[in-house]
Each structure stands twice: as structure tokens, then as C-alpha cells.
C-alpha positions in Angstrom: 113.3 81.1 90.3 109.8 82.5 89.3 106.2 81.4 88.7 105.2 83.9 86.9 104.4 82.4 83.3 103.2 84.2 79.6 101.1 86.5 79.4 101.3 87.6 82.7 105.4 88.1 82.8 105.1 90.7 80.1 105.9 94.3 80.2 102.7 95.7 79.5 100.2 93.1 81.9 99.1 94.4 85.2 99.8 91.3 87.8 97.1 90.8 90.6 98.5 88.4 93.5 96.3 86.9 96.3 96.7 89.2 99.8 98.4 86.8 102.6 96.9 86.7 105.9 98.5 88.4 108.9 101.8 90.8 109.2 103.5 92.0 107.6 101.3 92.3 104.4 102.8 90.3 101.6 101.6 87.8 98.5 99.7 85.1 99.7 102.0 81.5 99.1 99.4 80.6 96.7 99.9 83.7 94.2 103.0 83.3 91.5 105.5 85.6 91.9 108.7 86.9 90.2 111.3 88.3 88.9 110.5 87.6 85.2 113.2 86.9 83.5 114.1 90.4 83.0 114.3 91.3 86.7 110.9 92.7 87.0 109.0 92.1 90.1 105.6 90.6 89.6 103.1 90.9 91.3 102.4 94.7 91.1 99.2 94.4 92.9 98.0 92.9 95.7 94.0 92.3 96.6 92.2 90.6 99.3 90.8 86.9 98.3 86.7 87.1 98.3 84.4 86.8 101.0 81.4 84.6 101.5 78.9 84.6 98.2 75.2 84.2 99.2 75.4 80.3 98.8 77.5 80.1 101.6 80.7 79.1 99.8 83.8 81.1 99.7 85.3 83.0 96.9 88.9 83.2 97.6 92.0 83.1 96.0 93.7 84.9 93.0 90.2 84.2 91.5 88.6 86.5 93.7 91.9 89.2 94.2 91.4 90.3 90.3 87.8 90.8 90.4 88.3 93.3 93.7 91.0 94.9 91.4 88.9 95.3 88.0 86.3 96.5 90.3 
């Protein structure tokens, strides 16, 4: 079964998963994953989650992996 949802299961989108702690490195449980329905595997990247922002808080997540990506 898969997680991965439109847009991100199509051919031509770039997939950014969440970095899982420890080893081996893998996605994080948190990040959707595939096949798509086609077979492809999803994600193609993987990124590490954030880091403390100068409020104190922490920026984590696949909301952080994509930003480190684009970067």
C-alpha cells in the first residue's frame, strides 16, 4: 500500500522524505512513501528534519527536509 498521494506520485515531481534517526539510514515513519501505483519508489530523496530556529522551537519534519533540499 502507499501514502504517497497527487502531485507528489507523478512521474515528473521530485519526492523529499523526512531522514529517520539512527542506522541504518532510511525514511523517517512520519514521511509517505511508495510504490505509486506504477511501481515507482517514492521518496527519491531523503533530507535531515530542521534544527533549532532562534526562538527556540524546532523545525522538524518533512517541513524542514524540503527546505534543506531546495536549498
Amino acid at each position: 500500500m502507499t501514502s504517497v498521494g497527487e502531485p507528489a506520485d507523478h512521474a515528473r515531481v521530485v519526492t523529499v522524505g523526512a531522514l529517520g534517526p539512527g542506522a541504518p539510514l532510511g525514511a523517517a515513519p512520519f514521511s509517505s512513501r511508495g510504490p505509486t501505483v506504477d511501481g515507482r519508489a517514492k521518496p527519491e530523496v531523503l533530507s535531515p528534519t530542521g534544527s533549532a530556529v532562534p526562538s527556540g522551537s524546532a523545525f522538524a519534519g518533512t517541513s524542514a527536509a524540503a527546505p534543506h533540499v531546495a536549498g
